[in-house]
VOFI-667062 format. One line per 8 residues: number of its first residue (from 1); their letters; for each residue x, y, z of N, C-alpha, C. Coordinates in steps of 0.05 Angstrom, whole numbers, plus 5000, padded with zeros to 4 digits. Example, Ala and Ser with C-alpha at 12.3 -4.5 7.8 and 13.67 -1.06 7.14 Angstrom:
1> AS> 5264/4886/5156/5246/4910/5156/5264/4934/5156; 5257/4955/5142/5273/4979/5143/5258/5001/5157
***
This chain:
1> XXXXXXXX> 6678/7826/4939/6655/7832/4955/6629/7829/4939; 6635/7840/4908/6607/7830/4893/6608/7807/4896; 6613/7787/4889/6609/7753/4884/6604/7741/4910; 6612/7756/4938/6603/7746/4958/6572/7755/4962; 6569/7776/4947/6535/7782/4949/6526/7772/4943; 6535/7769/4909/6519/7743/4893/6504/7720/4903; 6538/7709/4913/6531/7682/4921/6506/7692/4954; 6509/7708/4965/6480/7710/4979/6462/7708/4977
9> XXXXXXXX> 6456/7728/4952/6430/7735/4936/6416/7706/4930; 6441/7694/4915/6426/7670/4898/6426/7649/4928; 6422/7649/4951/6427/7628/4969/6399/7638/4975; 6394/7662/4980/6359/7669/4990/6347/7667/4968; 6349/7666/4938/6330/7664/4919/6327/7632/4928; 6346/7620/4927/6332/7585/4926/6329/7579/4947; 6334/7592/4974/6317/7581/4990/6287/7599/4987; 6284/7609/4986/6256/7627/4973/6239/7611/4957
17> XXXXXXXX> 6252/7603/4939/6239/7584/4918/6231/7559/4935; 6248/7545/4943/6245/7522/4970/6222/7526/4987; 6228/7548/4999/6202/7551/5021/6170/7557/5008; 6172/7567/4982/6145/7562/4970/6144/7551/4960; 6160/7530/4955/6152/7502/4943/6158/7481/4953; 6163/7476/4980/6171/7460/4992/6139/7436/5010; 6124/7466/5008/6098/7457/5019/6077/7470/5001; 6054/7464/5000/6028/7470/4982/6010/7491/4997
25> XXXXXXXX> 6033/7519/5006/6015/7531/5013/5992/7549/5002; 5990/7549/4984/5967/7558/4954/5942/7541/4964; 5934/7511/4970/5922/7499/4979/5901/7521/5006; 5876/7518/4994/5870/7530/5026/5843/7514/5021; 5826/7518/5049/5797/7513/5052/5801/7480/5068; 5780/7468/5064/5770/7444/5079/5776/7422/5057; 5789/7399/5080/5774/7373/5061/5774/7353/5088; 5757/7335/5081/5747/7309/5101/5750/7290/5082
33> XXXXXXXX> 5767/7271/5094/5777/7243/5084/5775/7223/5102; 5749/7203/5089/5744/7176/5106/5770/7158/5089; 5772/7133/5125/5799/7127/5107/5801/7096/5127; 5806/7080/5126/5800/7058/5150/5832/7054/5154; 5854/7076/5147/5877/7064/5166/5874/7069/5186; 5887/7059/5198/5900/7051/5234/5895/7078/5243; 5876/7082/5271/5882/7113/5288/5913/7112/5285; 5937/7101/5292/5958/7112/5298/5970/7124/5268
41> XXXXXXXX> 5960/7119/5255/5972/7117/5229/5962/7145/5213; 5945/7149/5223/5919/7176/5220/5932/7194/5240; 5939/7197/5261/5954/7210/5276/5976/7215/5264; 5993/7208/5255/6022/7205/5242/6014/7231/5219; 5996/7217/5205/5989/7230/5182/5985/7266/5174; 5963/7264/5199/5955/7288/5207/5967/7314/5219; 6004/7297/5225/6014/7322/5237/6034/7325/5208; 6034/7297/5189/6052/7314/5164/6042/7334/5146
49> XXXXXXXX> 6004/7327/5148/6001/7344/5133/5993/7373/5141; 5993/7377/5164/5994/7406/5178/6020/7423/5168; 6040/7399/5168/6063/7415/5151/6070/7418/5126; 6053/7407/5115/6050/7398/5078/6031/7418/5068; 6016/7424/5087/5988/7442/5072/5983/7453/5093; 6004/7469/5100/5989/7498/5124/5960/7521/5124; 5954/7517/5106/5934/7523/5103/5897/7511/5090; 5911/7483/5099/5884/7462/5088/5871/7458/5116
57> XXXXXXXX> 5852/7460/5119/5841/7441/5146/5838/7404/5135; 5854/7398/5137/5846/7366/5132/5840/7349/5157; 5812/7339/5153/5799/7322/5185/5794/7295/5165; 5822/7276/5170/5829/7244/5159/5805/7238/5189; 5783/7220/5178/5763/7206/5195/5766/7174/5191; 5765/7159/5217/5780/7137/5215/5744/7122/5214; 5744/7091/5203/5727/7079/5201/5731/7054/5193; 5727/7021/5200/5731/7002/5176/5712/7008/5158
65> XXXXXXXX> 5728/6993/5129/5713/6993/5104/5685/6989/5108; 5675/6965/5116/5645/6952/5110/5628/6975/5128; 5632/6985/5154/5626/7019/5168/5629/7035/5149; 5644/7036/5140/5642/7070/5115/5624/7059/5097; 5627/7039/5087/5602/7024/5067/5581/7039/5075; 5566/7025/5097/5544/7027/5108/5537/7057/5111; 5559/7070/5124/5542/7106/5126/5541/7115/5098; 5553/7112/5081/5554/7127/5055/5536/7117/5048
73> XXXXXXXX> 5529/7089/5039/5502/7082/5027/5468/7094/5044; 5479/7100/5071/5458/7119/5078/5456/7145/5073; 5481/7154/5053/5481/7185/5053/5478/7185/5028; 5486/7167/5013/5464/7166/4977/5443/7168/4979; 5431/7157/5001/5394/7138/4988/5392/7123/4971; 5369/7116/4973/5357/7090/4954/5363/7109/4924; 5360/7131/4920/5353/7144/4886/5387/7155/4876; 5407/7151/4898/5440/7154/4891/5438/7185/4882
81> XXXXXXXX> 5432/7210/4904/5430/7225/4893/5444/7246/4922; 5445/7228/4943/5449/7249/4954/5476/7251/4973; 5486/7280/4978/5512/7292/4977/5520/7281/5004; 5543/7273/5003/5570/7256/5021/5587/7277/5042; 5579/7264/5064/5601/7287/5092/5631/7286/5084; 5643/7272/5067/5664/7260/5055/5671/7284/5026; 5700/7284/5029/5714/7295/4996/5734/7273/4991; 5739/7253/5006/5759/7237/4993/5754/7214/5009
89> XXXXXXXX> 5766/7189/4990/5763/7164/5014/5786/7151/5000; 5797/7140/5034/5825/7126/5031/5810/7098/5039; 5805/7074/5027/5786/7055/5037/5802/7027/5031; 5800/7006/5041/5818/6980/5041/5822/6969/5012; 5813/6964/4990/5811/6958/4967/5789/6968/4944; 5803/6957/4921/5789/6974/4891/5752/6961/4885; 5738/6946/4901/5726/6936/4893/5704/6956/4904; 5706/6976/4919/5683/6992/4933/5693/7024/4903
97> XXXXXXXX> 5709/7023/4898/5727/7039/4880/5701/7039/4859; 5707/7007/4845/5690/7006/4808/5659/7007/4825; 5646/7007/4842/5624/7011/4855/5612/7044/4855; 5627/7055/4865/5624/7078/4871/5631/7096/4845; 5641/7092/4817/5641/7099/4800/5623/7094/4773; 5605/7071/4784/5588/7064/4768/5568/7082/4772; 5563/7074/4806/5540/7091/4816/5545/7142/4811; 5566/7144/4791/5579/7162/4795/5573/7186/4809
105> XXXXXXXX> 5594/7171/4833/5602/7186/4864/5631/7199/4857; 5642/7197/4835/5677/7201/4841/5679/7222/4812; 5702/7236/4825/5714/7254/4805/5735/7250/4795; 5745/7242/4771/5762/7238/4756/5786/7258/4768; 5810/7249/4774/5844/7268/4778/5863/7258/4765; 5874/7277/4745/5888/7269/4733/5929/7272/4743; 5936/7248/4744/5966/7253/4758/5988/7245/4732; 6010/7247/4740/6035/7249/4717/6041/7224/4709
113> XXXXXXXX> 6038/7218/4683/6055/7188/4686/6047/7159/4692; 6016/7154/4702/6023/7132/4720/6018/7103/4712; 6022/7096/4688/6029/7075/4670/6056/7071/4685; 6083/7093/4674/6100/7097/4687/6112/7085/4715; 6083/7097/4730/6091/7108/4759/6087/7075/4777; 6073/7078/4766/6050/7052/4789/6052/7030/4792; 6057/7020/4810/6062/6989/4811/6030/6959/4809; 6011/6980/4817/5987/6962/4811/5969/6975/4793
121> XXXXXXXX> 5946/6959/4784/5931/6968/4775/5921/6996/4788; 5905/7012/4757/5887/7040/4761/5870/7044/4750; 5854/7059/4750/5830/7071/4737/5846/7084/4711; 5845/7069/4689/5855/7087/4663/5849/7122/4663; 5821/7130/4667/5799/7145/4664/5805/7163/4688; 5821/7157/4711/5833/7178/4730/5810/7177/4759; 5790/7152/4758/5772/7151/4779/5787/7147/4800; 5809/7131/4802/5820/7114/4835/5847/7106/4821
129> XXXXXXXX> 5868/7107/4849/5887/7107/4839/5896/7085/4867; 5917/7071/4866/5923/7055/4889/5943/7067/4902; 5944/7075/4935/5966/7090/4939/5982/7077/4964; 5967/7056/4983/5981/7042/5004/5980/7014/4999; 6007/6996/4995/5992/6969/4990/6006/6948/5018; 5972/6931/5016/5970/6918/5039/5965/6897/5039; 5976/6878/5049/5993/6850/5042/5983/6839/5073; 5961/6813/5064/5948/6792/5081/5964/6766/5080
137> XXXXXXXX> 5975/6761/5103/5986/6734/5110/5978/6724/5131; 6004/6700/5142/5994/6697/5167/6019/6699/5187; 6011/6686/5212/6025/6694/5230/6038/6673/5257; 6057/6669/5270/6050/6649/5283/6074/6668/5306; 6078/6657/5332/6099/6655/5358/6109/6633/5358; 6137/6631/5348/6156/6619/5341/6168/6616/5370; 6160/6627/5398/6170/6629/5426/6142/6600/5440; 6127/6594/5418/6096/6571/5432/6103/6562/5413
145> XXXXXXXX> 6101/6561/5392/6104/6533/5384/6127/6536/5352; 6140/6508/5350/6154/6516/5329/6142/6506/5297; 6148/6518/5280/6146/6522/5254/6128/6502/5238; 6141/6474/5248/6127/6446/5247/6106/6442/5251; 6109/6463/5270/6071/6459/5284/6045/6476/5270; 6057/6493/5252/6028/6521/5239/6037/6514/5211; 6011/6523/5200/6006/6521/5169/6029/6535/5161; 6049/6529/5140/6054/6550/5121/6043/6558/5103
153> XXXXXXXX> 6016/6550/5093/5993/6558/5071/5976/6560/5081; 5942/6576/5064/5933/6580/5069/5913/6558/5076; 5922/6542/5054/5899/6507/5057/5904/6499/5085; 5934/6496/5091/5931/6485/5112/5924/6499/5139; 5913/6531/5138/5904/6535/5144/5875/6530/5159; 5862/6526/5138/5836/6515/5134/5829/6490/5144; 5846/6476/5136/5852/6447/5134/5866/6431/5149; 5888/6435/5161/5894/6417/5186/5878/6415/5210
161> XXXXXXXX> 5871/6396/5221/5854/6388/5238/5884/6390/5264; 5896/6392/5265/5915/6399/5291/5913/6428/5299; 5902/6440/5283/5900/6474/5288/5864/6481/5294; 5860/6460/5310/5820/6468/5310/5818/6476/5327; 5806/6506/5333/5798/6520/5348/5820/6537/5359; 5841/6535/5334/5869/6555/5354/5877/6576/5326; 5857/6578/5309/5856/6591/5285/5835/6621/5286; 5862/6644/5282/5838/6667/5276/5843/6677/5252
169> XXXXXXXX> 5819/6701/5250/5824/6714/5217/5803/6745/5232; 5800/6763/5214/5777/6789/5216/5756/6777/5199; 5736/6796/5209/5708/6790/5197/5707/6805/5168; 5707/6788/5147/5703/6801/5112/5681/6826/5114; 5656/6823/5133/5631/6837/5137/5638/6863/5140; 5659/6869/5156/5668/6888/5166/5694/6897/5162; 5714/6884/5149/5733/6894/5145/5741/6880/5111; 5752/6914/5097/5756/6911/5071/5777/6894/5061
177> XXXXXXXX> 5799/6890/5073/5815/6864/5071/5807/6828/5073; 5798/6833/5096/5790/6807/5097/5768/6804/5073; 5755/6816/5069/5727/6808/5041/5760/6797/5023; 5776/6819/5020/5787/6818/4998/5805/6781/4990; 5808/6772/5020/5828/6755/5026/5807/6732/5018; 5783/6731/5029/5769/6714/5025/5757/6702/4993; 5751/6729/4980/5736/6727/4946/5769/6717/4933; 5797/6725/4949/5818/6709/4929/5815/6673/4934
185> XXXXXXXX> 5809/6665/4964/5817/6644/4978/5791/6623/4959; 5765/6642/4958/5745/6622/4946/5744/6619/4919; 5756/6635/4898/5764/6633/4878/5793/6616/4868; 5812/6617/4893/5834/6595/4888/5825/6564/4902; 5800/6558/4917/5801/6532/4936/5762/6532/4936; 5746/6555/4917/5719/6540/4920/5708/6558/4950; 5688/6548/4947/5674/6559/4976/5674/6532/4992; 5690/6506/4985/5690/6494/5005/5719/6497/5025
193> XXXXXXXX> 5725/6521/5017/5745/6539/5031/5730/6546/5053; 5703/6560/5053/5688/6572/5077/5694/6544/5088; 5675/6524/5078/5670/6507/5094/5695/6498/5116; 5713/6494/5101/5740/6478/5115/5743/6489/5144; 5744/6524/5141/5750/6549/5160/5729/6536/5188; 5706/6539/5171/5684/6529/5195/5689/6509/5218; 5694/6488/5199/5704/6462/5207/5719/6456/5229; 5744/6480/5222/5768/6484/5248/5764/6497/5259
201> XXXXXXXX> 5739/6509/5261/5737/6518/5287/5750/6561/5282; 5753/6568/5270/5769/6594/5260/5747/6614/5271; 5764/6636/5292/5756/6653/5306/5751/6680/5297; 5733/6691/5294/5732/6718/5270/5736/6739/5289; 5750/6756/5297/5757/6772/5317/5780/6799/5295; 5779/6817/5324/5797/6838/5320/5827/6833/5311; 5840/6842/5296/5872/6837/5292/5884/6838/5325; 5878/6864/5336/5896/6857/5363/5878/6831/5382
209> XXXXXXXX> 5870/6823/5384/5854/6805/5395/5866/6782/5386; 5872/6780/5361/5886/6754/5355/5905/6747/5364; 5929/6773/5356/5958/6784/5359/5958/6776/5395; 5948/6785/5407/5934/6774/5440/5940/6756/5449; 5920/6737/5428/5923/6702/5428/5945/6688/5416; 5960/6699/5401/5987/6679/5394/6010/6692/5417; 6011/6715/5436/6026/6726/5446/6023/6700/5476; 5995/6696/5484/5991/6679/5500/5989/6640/5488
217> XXXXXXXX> 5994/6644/5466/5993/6607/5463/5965/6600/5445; 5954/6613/5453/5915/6602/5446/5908/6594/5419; 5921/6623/5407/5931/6618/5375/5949/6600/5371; 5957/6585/5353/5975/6567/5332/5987/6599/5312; 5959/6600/5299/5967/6621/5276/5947/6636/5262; 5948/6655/5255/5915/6679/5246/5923/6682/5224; 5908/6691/5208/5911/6716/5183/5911/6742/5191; 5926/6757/5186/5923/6787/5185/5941/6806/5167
225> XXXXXXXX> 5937/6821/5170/5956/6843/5153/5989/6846/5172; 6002/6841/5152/6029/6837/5152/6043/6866/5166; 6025/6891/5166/6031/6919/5180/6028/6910/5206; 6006/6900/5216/6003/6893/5236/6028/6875/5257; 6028/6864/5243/6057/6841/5266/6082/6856/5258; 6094/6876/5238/6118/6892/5228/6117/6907/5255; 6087/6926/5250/6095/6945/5282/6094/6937/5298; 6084/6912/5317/6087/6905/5335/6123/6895/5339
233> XXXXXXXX> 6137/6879/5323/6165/6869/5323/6176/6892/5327; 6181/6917/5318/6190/6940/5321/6182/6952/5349; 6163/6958/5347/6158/6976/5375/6148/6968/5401; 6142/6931/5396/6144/6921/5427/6166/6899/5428; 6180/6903/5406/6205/6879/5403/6193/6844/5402; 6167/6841/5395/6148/6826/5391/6163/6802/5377; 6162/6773/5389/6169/6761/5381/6158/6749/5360; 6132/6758/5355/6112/6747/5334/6124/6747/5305
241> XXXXXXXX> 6122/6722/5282/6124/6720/5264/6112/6722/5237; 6118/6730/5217/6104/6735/5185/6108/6714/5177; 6089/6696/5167/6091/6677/5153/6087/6686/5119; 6099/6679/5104/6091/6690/5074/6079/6663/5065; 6054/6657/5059/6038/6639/5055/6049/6617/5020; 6065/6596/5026/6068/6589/5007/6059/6576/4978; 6030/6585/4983/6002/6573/4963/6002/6611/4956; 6017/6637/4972/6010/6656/4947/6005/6676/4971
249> XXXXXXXX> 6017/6693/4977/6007/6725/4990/5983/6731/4978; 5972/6755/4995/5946/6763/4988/5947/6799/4986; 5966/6813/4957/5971/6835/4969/5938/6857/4961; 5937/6872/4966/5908/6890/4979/5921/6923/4966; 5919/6934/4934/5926/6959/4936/5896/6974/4937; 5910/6989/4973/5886/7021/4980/5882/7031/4958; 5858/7046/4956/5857/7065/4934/5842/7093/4942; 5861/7108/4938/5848/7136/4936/5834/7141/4924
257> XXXXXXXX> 5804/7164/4935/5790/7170/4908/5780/7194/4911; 5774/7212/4899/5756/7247/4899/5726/7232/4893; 5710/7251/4909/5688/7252/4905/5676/7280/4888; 5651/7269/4871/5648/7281/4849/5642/7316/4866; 5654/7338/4856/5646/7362/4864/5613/7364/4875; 5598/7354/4864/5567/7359/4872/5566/7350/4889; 5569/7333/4892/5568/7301/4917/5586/7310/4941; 5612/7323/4949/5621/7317/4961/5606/7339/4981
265> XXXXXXXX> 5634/7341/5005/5630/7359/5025/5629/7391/5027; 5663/7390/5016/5665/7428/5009/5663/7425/4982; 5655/7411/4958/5671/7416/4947/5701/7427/4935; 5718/7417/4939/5741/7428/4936/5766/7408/4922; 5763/7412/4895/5777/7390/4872/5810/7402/4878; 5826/7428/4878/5834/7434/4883/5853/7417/4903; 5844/7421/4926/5852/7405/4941/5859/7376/4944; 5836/7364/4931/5829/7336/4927/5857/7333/4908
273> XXXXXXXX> 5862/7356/4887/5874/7346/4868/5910/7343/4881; 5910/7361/4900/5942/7366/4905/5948/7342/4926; 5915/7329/4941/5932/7314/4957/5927/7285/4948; 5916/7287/4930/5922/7257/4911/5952/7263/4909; 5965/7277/4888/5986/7280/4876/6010/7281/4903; 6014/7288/4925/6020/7283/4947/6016/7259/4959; 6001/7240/4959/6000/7222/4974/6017/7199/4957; 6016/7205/4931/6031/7192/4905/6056/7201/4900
281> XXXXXXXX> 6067/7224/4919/6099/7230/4912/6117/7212/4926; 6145/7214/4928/6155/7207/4939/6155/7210/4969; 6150/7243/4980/6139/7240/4998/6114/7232/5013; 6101/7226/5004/6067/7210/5008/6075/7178/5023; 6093/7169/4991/6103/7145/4998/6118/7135/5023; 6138/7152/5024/6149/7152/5053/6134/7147/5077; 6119/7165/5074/6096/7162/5094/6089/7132/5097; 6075/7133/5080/6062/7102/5072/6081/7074/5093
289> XXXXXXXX> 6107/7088/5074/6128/7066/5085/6126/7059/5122; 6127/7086/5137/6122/7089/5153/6105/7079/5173; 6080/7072/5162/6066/7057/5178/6064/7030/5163; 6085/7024/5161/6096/6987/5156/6066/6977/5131; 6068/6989/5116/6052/6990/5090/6078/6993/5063; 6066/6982/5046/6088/6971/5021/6084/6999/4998; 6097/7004/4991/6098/7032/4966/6078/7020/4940; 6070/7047/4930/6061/7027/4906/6075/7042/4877
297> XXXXXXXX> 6095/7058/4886/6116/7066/4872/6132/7048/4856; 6131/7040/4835/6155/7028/4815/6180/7022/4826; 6193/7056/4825/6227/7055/4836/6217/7064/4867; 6210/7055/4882/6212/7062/4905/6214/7034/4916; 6240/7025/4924/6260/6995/4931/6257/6996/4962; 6245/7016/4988/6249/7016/5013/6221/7001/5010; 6226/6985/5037/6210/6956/5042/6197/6967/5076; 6175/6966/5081/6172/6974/5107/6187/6955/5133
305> XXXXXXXX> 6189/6964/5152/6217/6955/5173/6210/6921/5171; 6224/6905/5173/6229/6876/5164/6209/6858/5154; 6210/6871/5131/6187/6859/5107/6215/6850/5086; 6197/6845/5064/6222/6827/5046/6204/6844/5014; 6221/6848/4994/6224/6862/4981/6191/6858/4961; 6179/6888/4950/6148/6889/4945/6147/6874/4916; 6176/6880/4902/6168/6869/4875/6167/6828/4882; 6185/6828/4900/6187/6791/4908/6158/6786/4911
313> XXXXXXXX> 6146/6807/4930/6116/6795/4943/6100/6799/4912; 6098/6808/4902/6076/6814/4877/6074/6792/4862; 6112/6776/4861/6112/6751/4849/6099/6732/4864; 6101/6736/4884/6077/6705/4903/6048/6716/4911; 6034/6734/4895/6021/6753/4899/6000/6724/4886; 5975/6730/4903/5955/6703/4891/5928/6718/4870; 5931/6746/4882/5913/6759/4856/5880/6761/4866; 5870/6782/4866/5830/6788/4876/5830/6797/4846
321> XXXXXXXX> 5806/6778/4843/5789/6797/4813/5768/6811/4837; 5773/6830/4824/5759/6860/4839/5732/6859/4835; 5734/6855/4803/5702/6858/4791/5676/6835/4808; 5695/6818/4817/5684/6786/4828/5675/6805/4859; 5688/6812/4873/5695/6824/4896/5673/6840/4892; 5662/6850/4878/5640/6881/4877/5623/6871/4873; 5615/6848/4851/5598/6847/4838/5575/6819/4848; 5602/6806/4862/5585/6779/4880/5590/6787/4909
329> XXXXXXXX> 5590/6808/4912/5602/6815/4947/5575/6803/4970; 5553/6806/4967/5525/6794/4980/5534/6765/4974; 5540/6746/4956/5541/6723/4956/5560/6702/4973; 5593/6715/4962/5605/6719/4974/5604/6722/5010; 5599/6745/5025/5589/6744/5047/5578/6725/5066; 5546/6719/5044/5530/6699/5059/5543/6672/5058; 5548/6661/5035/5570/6638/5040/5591/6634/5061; 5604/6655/5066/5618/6649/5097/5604/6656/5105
337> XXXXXXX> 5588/6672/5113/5559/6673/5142/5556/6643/5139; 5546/6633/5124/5535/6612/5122/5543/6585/5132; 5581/6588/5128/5593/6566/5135/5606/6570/5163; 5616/6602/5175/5632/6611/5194/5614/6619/5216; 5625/6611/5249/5608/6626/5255/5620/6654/5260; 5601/6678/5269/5606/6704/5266/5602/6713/5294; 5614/6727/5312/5601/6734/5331/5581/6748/5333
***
């Protein structure tokens, strides 16, 4: 009868231990995180972390990158002094990252390991860490036309004159990927890469707008993010195809970042700090996985639903100098303004 107690006792101590440690309920107060994933994906999000942090108010605010650009640089001012509706930003790539740490907007968090941990680059110094990675290809309907008929690269992208006027992509202006896709494309092919795009005619529009047009024919084949055509194959049984671009993928690691205590909203580092370190666990990752986004976990081998394996993609991975991306981003820009039209 004792050892049946025992074994009781010790069954409520570890679930005891479990249930206060299973979730971060120590965590309390506010945080606001601008973040340009997907509403659905922000939805998803928002009900794990109600269960992750029962006592956080977390309000994830959806926006594209080059939109969050723009309000934040109106909530600095011209003199970079003034305080952000924002405590965290989940934003499309690292190049708004070394920006916003120059100008110092961000608070250093320090996490376990992540030499170790991490599969892409980080802020040595603990500014930004990469936590969703997002992988630009292209795309074609293998049900309109077959294989023979769409670029498998990005040149020929650009560049076949059989694909004029049946070519889309997103606007770089406005969305943090595409900038990103483009400063790799003009650094591997020149800015007479803009030009080429121009040339054929290439339609700068919404991802579903494109996804639209290859579902109806109009498209040949677009650029977009590879999450994009995953969830559609899954959850409308979408016959649409991933092309992995044989001149080099374009992968895109998100980066998390805290905003400096003065600067931010509540301040609340605390928080900032547990849900960095959360969005970087294995459970974070999962998440991640979840909305057909690639881990940026080392040993983390699950591939979002029929993608092909993250360390393979890294090898055909074509590479953004970031610093190029931040630092010529006005040049950059006007050059495709220059050569594309824009709606």
């Amino acid at each position: 009868m004792k050892k049946i107690l025992m074994v009781l006792v010790s069954l409520v101590m570890t679930f005891s231990c479990f249930t206060a440690y299973a979730v971060n309920e120590d965590v309390e107060g506010d945080l606001v995180i601008y973040t340009s994933m997907y509403p659905f994906m922000i939805d998803q999000m928002t009900e794990i972390l109600k269960e992750e942090f029962p006592n956080l108010n977390v309000n994830l605010v959806y926006g594209g990158t080059g939109e969050l650009q723009t309000k934040l640089a109106g909530e600095m001012g011209d003199d970079l002094k003034g305080r952000l509706s924002c405590d965290m930003l989940l934003v499309a790539e690292p190049s708004y990252s070394l920006e916003l740490k120059e100008y110092g907007y961000l608070e250093p968090i320090e996490i376990e390991n992540p030499e170790e941990r991490l599969r892409f680059e980080y802020d040595p110094e603990g500014y930004w860490y990469p936590v969703r990675t997002l992988n630009m290809i292209l795309a074609y309907n293998p049900e309109k036309y077959d294989i023979s008929e769409v670029p498998t690269t990005y040149k020929a992208f650009a560049e076949d004159e059989s694909l004029k006027g049946h070519i889309s992509m997103s606007n770089p202006l406005t969305s943090g990927t595409a900038m990103a896709a483009v400063t790799a494309l003009s650094d591997k092919y020149g800015y007479e890469y803009f030009d080429a795009l121009g040339k054929n005619g290439v339609m700068i529009e919404s991802g579903s707008t494109a996804l639209a047009k290859l579902q109806t024919g109009e498209c040949k084949a677009i650029m977009i993010l590879e999450e994009s055509v995953l969830r559609i194959r899954k959850e409308e049984n979408s016959p649409i195809t991933v092309i992995y671009p044989e001149d080099g993928v374009i992968l895109v690691p998100s980066t998390v970042m805290t905003i400096a205590e003065n600067k931010s909203a509540n301040a609340n580092l605390e928080a900032c700090e547990a849900m960095t370190n959360w969005l970087l666990s294995e459970a974070g990752q999962k998440c991640i996985l979840s909305g057909y986004m690639h881990s940026v976990l080392k040993d983390m081998e699950e591939v979002p639903y029929d993608s092909i394996s993250t360390d393979a993609l890294i090898e055909k991975d074509m590479g953004v100098d970031w610093n190029r991306c931040y630092q010529n981003r006005d040049e950059i820009r006007t050059r495709f303004q220059e050569s594309v039209t824009l709606p």
